[in-house]
C-alpha positions in Angstrom: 12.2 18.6 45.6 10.2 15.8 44.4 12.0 12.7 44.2 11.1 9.6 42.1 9.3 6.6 44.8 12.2 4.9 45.9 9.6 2.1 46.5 9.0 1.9 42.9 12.5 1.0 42.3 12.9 -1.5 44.7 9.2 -3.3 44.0 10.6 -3.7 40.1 12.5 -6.5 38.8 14.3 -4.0 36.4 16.2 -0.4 37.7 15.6 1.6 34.4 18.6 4.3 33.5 16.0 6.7 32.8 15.3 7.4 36.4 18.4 7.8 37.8 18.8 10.2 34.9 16.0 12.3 35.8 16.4 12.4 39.4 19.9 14.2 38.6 18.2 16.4 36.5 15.5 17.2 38.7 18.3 17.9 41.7 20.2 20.2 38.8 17.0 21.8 38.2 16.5 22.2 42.1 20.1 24.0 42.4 19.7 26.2 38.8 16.6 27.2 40.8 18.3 28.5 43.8 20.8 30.3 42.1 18.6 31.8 40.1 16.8 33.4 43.1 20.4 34.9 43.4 21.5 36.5 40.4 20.2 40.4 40.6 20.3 40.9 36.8 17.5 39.9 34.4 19.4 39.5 31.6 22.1 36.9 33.8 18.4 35.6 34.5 16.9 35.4 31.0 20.3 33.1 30.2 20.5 30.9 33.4 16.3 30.4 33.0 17.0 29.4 29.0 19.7 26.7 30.2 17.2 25.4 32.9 14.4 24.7 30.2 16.7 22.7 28.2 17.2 20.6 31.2 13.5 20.2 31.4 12.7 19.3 27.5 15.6 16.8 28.7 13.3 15.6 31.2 10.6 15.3 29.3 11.9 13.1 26.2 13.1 10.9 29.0 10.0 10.6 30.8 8.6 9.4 27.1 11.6 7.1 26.9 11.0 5.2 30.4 7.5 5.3 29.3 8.1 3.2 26.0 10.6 0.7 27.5 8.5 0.0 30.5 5.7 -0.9 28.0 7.8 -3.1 26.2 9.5 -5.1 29.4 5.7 -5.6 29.7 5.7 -3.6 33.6 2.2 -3.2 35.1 -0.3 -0.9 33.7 -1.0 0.5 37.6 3.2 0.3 38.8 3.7 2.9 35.3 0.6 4.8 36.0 2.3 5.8 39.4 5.8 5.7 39.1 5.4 8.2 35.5 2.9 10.2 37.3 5.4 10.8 40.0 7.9 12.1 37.5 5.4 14.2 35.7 4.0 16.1 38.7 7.6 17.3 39.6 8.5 18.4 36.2 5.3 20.4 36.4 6.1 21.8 39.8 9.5 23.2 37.7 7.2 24.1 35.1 5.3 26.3 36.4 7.9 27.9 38.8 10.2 28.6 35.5 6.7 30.6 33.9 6.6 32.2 37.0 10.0 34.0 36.9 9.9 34.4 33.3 7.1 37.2 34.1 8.6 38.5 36.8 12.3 39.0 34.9 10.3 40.5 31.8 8.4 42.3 33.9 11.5 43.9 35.9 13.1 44.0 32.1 10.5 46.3 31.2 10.5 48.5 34.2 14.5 48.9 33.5 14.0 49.7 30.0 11.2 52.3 30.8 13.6 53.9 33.5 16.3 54.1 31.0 14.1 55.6 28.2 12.2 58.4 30.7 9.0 56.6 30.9 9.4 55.3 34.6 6.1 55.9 36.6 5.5 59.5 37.4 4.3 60.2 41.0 0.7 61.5 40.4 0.4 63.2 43.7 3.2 65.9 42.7 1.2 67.2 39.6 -1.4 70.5 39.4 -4.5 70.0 37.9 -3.6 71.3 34.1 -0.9 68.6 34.5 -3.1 66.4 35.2 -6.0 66.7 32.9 -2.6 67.0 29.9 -0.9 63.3 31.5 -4.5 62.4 31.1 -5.5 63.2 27.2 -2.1 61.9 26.9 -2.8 58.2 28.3 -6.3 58.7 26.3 -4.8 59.5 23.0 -2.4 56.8 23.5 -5.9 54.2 24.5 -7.4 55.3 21.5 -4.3 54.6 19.0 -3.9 51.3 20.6 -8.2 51.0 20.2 -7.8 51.6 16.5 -4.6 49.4 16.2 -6.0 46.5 18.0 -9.3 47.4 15.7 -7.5 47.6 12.2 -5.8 44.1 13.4 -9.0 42.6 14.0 -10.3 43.8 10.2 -7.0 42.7 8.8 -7.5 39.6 11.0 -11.3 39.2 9.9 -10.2 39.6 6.0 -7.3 37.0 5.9 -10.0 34.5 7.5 -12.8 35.4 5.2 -10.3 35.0 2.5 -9.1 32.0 3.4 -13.0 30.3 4.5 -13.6 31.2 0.8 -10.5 29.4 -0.6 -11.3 26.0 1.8 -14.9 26.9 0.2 -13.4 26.2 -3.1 -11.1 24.0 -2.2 -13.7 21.6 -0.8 -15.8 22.0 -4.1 -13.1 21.5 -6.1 -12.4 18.1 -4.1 -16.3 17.1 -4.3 -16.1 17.5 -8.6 -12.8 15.2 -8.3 -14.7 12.6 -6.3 -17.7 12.7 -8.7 -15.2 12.1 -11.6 -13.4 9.9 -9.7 -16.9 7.8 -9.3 -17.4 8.1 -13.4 -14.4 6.9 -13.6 -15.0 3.9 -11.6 -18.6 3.3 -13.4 -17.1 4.1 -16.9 -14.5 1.0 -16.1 -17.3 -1.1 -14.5 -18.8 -0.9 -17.5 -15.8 -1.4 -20.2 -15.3 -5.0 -18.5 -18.7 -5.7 -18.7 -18.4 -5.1 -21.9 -15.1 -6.4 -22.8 -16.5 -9.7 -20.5 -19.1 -9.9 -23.0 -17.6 -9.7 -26.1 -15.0 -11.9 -25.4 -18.0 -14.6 -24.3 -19.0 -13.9 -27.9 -16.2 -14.4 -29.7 -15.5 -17.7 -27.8 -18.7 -18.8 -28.7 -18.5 -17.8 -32.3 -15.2 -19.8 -33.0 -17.3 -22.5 -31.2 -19.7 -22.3 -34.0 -17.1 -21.6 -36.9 -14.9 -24.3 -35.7 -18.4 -26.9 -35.6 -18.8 -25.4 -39.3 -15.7 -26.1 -40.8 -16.4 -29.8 -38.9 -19.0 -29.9 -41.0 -18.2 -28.5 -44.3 -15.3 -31.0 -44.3 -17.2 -34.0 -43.6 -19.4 -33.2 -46.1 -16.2 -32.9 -48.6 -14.8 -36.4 -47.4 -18.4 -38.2 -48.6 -18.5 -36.7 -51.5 -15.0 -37.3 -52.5 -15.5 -40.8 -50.8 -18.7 -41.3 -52.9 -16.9 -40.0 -56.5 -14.0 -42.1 -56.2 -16.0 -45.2 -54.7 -14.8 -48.0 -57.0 -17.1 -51.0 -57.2 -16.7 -54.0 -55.9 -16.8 -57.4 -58.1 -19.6 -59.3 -58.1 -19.4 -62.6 -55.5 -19.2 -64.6 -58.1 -16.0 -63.0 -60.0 -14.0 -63.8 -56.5 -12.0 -66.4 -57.3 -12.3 -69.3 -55.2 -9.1 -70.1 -52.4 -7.8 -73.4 -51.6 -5.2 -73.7 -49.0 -3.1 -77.0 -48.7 -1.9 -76.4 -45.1 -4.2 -74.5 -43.0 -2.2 -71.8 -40.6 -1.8 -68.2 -39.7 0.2 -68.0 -43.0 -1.6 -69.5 -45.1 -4.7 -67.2 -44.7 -2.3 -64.4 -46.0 -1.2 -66.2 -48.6 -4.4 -67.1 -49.6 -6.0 -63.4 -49.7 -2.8 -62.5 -51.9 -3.4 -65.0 -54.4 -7.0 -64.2 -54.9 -5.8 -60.0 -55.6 -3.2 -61.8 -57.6 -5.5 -63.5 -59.6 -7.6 -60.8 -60.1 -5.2 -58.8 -61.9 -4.0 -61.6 -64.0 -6.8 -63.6 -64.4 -5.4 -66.5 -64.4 -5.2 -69.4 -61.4 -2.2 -68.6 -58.8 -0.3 -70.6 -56.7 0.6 -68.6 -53.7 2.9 -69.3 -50.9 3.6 -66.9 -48.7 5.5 -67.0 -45.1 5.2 -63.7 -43.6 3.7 -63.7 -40.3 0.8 -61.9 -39.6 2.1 -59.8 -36.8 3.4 -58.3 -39.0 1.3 -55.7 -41.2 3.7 -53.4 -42.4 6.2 -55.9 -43.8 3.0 -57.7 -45.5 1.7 -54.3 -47.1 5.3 -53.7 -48.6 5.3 -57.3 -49.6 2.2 -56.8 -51.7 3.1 -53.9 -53.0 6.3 -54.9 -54.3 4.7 -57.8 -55.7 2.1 -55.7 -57.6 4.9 -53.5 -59.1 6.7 -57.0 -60.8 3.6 -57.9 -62.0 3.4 -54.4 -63.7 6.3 -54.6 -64.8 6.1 -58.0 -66.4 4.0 -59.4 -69.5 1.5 -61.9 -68.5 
């Protein structure tokens, strides 16, 4: 037996439980081994052989599992190399001495069963020569069934792959047309938001335009309409004339009120007016109110 590098163990930081694991397996392999050697019939064999390679898939997975967690505790490539190739070469060994008795306990299955049946070996040196040439024709007849067997497996065999070379034949044809409509596909949308890209520019630019036109169209509305109702203004000399007796901010209201006043009455007005001039609204309102007395009184 094989047994994992002591070495290995004692050169790592970390004793991994994979290898203690194995080395019990490889020293239950060892024994299974030995008393396999032991056991005269195949069929005590066949069920103490199946148990062993159990234990050896075992092995393996855990080989695969001290491989992974050495990777990830970040262990030497060189110290993994060795100590995993030390594990592997004794699983082999087992390996391979497990294949070995497999053939030999089918092989002394077979002998068994051909005893049992009649067909053990026949001692050649007993027979005649009529015997002889009949054991002969016999083992030929039977070479030339097996022959046409083995050759109708091989047509059946030849068929099913002809067969199936046509279907991947098809297959692979039927995949080309899907990726030459998958390309059209691709184009075709290429294309649509080119399109769609273009005549979405357009419409942009032809609410640009429209919205410039209306711009116009109402400007051209507001001078007319300016122009018709356009009321003319008084000659210079029909402004009456404003005198103010105390000059201030005031005053220069008052005084622009009294000329409208005097406009509409025609007559001289004395205005006096103390609303201050920061203050527009209340001197529109004013005036208008103003202008609505004088409407509503005969002058």
């Amino acid at each position: 037996m094989v047994g994992i590098p002591t070495s290995a163990k004692d050169d790592s930081s970390n004793a991994y439980e994979q290898e203690g694991k194995l080395n019990k397996l490889f020293g239950e392999l060892q024994a299974g081994f030995k008393k396999l050697e032991g056991i005269p019939d195949p069929n005590k064999q066949t069920s103490v052989l199946k148990d062993l390679t159990s234990k050896m898939q075992e092995a393996k997975s855990l080989i695969k599992e001290f491989e992974q967690e050495a990777r990830t505790d970040g262990m030497p490539a060189a110290e993994l190399t060795s100590r995993k190739k030390g594990m592997v070469q004794q699983l082999n060994e087992y390996i391979a001495k497990k294949k070995e008795l497999g053939s030999d306990i089918a092989g002394r299955k077979e002998l068994i069963g051909a005893a049992k049946r009649g067909d053990a070996p026949k001692d050649y040196n007993t027979l005649n020569t009529t015997e002889l040439i009949v054991e002969g024709r016999k083992k030929i007849k039977e070479s030339d069934d097996s022959l046409i067997r083995s050759e109708k497996l091989v047509a059946e065999t030849i068929d099913i792959g002809t067969k199936t070379a046509e279907k991947l034949h098809d297959q692979t044809k039927q995949l080309e047309r899907v990726v030459d409509d998958l390309d059209q596909i691709h184009f075709s949308l290429k294309k649509a938001s080119r399109i769609i890209r273009d005549i979405t520019r357009s419409i942009a630019t032809d609410k640009a335009i429209m919205g410039f036109m209306m711009l116009l169209v109402i400007g051209v509305i507001v001078i007319i309409a300016l122009k018709i109702a356009k009321i003319p203004k008084p000659p210079a000399d029909q402004v009456p004339s404003v005198a103010s007796l105390n000059h201030s901010s005031s005053n220069d209201a008052a005084g622009t009120l009294a000329q409208k006043i005097a406009l509409k009455v025609n007559k001289p007005v004395l205005c006096s007016c103390n609303i201050p001039q920061a203050s527009p609204m209340v001197q529109a309102f004013a005036e208008r109110r103003l202008f609505q007395e004088l409407d509503n009184m005969t002058l």
